[in-house]
Backbone as CSV, one residue per row, in Angstrom:
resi,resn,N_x,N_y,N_z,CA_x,CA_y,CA_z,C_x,C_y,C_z
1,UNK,-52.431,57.234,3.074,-53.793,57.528,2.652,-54.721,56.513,3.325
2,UNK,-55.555,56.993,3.967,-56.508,56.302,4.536,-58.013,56.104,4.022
3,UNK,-58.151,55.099,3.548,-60.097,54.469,2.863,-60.892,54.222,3.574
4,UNK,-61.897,54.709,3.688,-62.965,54.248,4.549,-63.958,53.284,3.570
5,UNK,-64.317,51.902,4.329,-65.258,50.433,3.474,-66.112,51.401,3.185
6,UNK,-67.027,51.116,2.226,-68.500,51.644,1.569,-69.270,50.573,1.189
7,UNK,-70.283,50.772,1.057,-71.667,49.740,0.352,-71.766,50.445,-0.747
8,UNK,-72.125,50.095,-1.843,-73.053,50.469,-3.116,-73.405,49.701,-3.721
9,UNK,-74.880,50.002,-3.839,-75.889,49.099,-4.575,-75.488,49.141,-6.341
10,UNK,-75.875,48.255,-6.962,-75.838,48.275,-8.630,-76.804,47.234,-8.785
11,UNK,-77.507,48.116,-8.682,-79.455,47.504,-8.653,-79.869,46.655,-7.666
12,UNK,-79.987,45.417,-7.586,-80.300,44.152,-6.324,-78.634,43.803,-5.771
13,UNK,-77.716,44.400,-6.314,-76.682,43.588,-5.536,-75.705,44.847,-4.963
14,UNK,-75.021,44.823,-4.143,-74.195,45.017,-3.385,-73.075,45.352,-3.080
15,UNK,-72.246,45.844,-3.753,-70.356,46.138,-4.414,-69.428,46.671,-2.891
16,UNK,-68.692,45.875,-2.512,-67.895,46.599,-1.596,-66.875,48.112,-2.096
17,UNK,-66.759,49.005,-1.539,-66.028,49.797,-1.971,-64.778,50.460,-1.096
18,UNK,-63.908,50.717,-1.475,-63.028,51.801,-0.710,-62.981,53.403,-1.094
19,UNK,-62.806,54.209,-0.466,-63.732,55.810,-0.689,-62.300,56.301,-0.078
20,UNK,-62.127,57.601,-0.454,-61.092,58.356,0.610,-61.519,59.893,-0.144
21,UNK,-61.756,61.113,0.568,-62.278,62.377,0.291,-61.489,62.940,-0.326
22,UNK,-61.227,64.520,-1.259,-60.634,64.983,-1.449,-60.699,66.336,-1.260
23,UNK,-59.660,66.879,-1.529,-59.672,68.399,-1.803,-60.989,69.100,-2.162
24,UNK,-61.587,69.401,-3.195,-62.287,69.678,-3.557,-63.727,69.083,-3.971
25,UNK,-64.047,69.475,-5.160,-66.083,68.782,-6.031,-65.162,67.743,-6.783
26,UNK,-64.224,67.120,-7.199,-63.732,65.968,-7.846,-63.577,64.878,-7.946
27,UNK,-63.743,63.879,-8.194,-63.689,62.566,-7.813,-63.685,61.778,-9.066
28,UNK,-62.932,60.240,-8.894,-62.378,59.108,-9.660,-62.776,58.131,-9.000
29,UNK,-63.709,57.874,-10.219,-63.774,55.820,-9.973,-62.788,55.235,-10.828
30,UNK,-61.960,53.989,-9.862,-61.300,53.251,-10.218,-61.169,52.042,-10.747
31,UNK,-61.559,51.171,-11.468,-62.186,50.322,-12.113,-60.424,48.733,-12.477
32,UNK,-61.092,47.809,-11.772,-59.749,46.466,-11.693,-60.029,45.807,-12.884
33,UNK,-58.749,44.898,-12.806,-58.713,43.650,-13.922,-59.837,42.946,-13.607
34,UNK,-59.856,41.846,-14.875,-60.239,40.742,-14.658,-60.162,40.256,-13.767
35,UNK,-61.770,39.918,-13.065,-62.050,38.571,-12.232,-62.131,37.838,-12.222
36,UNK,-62.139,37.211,-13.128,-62.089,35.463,-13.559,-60.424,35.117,-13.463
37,UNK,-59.300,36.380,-13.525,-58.176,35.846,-13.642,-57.313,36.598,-12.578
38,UNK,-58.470,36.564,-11.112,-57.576,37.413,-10.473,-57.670,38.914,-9.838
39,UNK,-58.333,39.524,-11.076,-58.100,41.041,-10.573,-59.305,41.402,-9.694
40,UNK,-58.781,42.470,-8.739,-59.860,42.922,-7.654,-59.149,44.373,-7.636
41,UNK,-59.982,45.148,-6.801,-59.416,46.545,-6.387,-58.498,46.473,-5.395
42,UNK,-58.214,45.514,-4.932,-56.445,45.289,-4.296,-54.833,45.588,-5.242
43,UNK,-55.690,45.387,-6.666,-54.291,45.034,-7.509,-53.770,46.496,-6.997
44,UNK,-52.292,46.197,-7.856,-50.950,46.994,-7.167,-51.109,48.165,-8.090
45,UNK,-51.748,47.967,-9.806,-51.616,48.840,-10.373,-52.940,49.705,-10.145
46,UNK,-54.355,49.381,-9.765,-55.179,49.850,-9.254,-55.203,50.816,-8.287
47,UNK,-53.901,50.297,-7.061,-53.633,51.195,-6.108,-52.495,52.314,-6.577
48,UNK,-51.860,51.971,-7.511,-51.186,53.373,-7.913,-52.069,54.450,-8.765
49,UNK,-52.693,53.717,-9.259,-53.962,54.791,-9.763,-54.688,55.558,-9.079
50,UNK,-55.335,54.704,-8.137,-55.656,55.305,-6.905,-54.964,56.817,-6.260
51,UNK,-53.968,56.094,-5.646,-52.639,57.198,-5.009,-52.418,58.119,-5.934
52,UNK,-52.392,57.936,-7.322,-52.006,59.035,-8.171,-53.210,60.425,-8.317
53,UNK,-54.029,59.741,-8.459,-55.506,60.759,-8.461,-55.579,61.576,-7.115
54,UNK,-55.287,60.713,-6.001,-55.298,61.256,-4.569,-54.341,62.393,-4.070
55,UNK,-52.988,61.943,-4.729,-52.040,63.213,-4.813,-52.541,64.370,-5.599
56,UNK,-53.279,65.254,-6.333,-53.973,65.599,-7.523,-55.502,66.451,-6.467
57,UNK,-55.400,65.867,-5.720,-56.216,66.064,-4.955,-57.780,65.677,-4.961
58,UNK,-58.223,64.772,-5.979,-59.227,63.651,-6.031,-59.945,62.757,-5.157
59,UNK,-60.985,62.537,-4.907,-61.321,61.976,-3.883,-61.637,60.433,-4.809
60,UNK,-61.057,59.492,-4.384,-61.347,58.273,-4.889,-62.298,57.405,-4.116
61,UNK,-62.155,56.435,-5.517,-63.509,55.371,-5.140,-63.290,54.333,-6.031
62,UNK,-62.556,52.874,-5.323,-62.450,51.826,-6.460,-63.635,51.074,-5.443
63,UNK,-63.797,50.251,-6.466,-64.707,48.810,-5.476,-64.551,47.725,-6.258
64,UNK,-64.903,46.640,-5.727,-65.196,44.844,-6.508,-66.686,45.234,-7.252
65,UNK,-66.401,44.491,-8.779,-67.124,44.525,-9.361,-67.924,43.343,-8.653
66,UNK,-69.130,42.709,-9.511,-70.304,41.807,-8.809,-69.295,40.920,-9.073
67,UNK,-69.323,39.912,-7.741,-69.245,38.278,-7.882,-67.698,38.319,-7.051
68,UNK,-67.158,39.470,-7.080,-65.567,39.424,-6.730,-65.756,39.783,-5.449
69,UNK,-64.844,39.470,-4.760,-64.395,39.894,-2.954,-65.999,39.935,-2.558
70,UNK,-65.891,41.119,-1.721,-67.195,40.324,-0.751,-68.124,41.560,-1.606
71,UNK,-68.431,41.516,-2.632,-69.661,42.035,-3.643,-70.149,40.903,-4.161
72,UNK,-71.404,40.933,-4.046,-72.773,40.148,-4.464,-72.894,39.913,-5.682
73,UNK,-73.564,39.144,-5.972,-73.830,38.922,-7.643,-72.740,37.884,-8.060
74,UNK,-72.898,37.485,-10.021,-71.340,37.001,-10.135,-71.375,37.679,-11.062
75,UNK,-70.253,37.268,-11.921,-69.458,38.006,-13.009,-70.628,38.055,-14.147
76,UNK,-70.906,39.063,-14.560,-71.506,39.731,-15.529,-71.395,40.026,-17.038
77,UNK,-69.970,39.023,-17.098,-69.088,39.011,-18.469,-69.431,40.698,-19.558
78,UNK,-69.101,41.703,-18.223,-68.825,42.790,-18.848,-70.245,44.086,-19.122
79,UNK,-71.186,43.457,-19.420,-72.782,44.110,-19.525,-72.773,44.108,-17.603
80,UNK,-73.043,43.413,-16.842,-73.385,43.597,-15.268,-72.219,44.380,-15.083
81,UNK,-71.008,44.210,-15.770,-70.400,45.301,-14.645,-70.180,46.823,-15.636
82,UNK,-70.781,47.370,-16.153,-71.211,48.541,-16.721,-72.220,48.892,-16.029
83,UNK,-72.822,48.784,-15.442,-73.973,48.807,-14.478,-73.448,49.544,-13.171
84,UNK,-72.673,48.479,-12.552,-71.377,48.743,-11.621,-70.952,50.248,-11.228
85,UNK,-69.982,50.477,-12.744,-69.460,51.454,-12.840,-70.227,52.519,-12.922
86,UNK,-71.901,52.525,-13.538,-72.744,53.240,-13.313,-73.373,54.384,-11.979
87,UNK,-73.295,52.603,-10.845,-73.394,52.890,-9.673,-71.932,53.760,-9.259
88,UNK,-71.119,53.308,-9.036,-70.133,54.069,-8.578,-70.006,55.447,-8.800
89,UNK,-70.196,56.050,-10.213,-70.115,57.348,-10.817,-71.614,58.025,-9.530
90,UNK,-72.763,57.340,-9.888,-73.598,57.912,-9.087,-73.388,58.298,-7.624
91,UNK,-72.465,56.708,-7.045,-71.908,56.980,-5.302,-71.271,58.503,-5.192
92,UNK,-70.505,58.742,-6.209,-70.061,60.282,-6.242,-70.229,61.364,-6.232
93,UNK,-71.574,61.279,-7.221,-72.459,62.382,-7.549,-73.033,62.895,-6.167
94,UNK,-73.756,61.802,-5.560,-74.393,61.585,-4.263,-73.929,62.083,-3.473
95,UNK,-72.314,62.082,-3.307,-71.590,62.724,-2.253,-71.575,64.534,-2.768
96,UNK,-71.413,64.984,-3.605,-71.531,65.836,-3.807,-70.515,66.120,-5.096
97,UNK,-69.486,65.754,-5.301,-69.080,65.545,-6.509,-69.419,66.150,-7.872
98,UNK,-68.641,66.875,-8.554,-69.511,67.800,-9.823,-68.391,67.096,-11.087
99,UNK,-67.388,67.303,-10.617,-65.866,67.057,-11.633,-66.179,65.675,-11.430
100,UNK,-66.599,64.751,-12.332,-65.878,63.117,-11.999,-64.757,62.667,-12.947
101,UNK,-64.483,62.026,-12.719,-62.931,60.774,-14.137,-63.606,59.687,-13.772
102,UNK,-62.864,58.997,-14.613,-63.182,57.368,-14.542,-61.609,56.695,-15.117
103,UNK,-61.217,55.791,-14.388,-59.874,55.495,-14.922,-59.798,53.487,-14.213
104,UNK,-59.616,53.158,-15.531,-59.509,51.823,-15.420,-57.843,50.541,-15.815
105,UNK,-57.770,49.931,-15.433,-57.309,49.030,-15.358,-57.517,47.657,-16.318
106,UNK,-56.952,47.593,-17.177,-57.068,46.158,-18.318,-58.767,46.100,-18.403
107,UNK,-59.346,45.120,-17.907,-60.497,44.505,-17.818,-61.774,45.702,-17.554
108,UNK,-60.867,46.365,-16.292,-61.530,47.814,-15.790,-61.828,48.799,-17.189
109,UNK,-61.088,48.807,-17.857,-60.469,50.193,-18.913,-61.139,49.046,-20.231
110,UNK,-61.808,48.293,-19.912,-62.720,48.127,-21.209,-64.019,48.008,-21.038
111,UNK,-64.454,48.117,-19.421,-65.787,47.992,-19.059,-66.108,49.666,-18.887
112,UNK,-64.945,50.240,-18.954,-65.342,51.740,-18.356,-66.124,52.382,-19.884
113,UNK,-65.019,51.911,-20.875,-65.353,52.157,-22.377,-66.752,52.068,-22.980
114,UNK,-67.177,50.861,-22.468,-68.606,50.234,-22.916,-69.580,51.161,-22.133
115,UNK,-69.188,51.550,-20.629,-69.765,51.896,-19.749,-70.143,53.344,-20.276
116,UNK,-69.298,54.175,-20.341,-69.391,55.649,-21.207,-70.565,56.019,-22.344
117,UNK,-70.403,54.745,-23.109,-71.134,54.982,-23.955,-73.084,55.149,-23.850
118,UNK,-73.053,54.723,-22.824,-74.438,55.184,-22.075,-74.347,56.560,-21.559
119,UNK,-73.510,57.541,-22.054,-73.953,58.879,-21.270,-73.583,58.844,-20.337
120,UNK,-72.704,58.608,-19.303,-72.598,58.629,-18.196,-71.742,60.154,-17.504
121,UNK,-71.863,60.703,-16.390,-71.278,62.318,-16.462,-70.114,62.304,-16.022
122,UNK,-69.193,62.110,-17.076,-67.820,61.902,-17.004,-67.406,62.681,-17.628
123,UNK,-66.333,63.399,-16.998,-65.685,64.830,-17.539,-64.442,64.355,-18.492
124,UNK,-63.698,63.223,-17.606,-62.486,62.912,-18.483,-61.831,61.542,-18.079
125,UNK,-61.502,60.550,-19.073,-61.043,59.260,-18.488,-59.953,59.077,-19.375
126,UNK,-59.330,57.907,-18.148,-57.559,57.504,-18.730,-57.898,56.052,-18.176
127,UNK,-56.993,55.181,-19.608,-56.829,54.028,-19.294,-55.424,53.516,-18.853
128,UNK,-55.755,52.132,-18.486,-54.176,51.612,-18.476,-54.182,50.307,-18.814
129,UNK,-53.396,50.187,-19.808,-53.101,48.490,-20.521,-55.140,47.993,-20.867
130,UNK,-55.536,48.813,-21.369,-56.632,48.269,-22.231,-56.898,47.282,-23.269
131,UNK,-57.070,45.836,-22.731,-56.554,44.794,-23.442,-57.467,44.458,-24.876
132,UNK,-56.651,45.008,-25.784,-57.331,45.098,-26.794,-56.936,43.722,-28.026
133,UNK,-56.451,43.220,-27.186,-55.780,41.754,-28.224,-56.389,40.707,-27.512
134,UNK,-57.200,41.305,-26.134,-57.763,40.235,-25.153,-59.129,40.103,-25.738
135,UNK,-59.762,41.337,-25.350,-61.185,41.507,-25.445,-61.469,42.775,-26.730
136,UNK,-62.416,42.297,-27.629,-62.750,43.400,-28.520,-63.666,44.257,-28.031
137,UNK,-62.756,46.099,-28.144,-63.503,46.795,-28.653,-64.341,46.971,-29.357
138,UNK,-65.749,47.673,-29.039,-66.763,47.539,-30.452,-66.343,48.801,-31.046
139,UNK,-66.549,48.370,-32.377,-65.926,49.128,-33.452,-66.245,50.411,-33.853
140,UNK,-67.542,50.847,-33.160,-68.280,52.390,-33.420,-68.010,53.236,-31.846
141,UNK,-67.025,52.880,-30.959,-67.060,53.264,-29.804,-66.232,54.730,-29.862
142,UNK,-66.651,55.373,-29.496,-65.959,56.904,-29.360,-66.244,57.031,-27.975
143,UNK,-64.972,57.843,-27.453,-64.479,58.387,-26.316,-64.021,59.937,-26.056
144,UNK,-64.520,60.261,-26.031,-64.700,62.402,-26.177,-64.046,62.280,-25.113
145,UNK,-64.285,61.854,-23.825,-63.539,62.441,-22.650,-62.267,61.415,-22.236
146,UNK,-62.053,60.688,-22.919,-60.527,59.852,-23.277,-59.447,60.849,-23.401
147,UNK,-58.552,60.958,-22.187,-57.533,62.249,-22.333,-56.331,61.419,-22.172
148,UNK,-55.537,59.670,-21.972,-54.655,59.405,-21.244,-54.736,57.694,-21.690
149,UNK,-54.050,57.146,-22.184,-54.054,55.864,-21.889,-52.613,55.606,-21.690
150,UNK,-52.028,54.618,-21.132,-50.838,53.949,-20.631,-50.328,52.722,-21.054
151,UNK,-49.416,52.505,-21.996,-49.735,51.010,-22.033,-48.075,50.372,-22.077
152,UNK,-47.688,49.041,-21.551,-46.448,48.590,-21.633,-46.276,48.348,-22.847
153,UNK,-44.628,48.432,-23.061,-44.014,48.432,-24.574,-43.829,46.549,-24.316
154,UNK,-44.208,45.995,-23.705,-44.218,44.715,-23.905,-45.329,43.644,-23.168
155,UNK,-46.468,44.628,-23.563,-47.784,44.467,-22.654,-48.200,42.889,-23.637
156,UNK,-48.858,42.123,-23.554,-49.286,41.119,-24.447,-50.806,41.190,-25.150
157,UNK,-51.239,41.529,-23.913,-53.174,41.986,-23.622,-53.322,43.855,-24.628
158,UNK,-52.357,44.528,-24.009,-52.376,45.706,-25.061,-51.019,46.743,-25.199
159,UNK,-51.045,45.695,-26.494,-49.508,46.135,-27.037,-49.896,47.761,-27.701
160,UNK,-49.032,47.794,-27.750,-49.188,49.721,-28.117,-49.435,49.773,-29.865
161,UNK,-48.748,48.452,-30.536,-48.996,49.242,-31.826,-50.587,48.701,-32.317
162,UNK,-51.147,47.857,-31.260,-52.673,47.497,-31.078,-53.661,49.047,-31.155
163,UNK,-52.809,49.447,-29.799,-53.632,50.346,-28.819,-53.776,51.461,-29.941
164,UNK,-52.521,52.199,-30.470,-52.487,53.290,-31.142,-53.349,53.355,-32.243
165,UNK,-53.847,52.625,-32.811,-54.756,52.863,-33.998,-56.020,53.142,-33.558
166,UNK,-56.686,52.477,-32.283,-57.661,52.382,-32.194,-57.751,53.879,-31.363
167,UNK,-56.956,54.435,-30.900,-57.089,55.623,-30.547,-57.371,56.874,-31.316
168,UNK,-56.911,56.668,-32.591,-57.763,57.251,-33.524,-59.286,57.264,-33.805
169,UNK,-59.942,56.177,-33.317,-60.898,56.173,-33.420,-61.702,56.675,-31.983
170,UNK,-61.056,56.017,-31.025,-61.869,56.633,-29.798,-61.600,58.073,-29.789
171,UNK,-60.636,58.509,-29.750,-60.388,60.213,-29.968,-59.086,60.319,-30.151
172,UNK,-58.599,61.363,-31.213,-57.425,61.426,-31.637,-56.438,62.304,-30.712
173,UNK,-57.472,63.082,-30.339,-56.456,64.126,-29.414,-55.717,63.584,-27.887
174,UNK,-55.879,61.831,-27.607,-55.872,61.175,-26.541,-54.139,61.276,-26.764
175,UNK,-53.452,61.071,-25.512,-52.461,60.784,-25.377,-51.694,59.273,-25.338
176,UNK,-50.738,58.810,-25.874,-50.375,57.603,-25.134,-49.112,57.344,-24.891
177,UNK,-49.104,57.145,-23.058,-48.091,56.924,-22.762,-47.420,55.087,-23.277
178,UNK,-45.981,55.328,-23.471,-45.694,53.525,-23.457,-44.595,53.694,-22.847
């Protein structure tokens, strides 16, 4: 699978991105760990997310949130990078894009959460290892288009018998893999 670099703005700053087309009007933003501890849209589980959507026939789109790799800004402790993910959903739209997902990664998969809740035109999102013993969920958050979360049976950040309750609350009809 081959990515072509992208620019996208998220207001005054700058987000590097990787893009690759798909099949059809569909498309997935991909959303990384924590930057303060590491994570970028390089991670390994980012890129299987990636590849997985792409097989599916999805046209993807992860990028560095602000402050990480060569994107502008710094870390936003979570409010700046909802913004981010804003932009990205829009990079899509822009392309022509009608179907979007949104599918995140630990740090990713709790900014996407916050991110949603502004309305954003997201048909359907899946998390993975949503660290819910790391960082709190706010407690009135519902997720209508939450179809998928993933989480290790010996995850530390989001242990499953964490994850499973709160999935009741974001939406019950969500799946979870462990």
């Amino acid at each position: 699978m081959r990515e072509e670099k992208i620019r996208l703005l998220s207001g005054e700053l700058e987000l590097e991105g990787l893009y690759h087309g798909g099949d059809a009007d569909k498309g997935v933003v991909v959303t990384h760990p924590h930057p303060l501890y590491g994570g970028d849209m390089f991670s390994p589980v980012v890129e299987a997310i990636v590849s997985a959507y792409h097989s599916c026939g999805f046209a993807t789109l992860r990028f560095n949130f602000r402050g990480t790799g060569n994107s502008t800004g710094v870390h936003g402790r979570g409010v700046g990078e909802r913004a981010d993910v804003a932009a990205a959903i829009d990079c899509l739209v822009r392309k022509g894009l009608q179907r979007i997902h949104l599918s995140g990664y630990s740090f990713g998969a709790w900014v996407n959460a916050m991110a949603v809740q502004d309305r954003l035109p997201v048909q359907q999102m899946t998390m993975v290892a949503p660290p819910v013993a790391f960082i709190e969920f706010a407690d009135g958050i519902r997720l209508p288009t939450l179809t998928g979360v993933v989480a290790g049976s010996h995850d530390e950040f989001a242990p499953p018998a964490l994850v499973q309750p709160l999935m009741g609350r974001w939406n019950p009809a969500t799946r979870l893999e462990v």
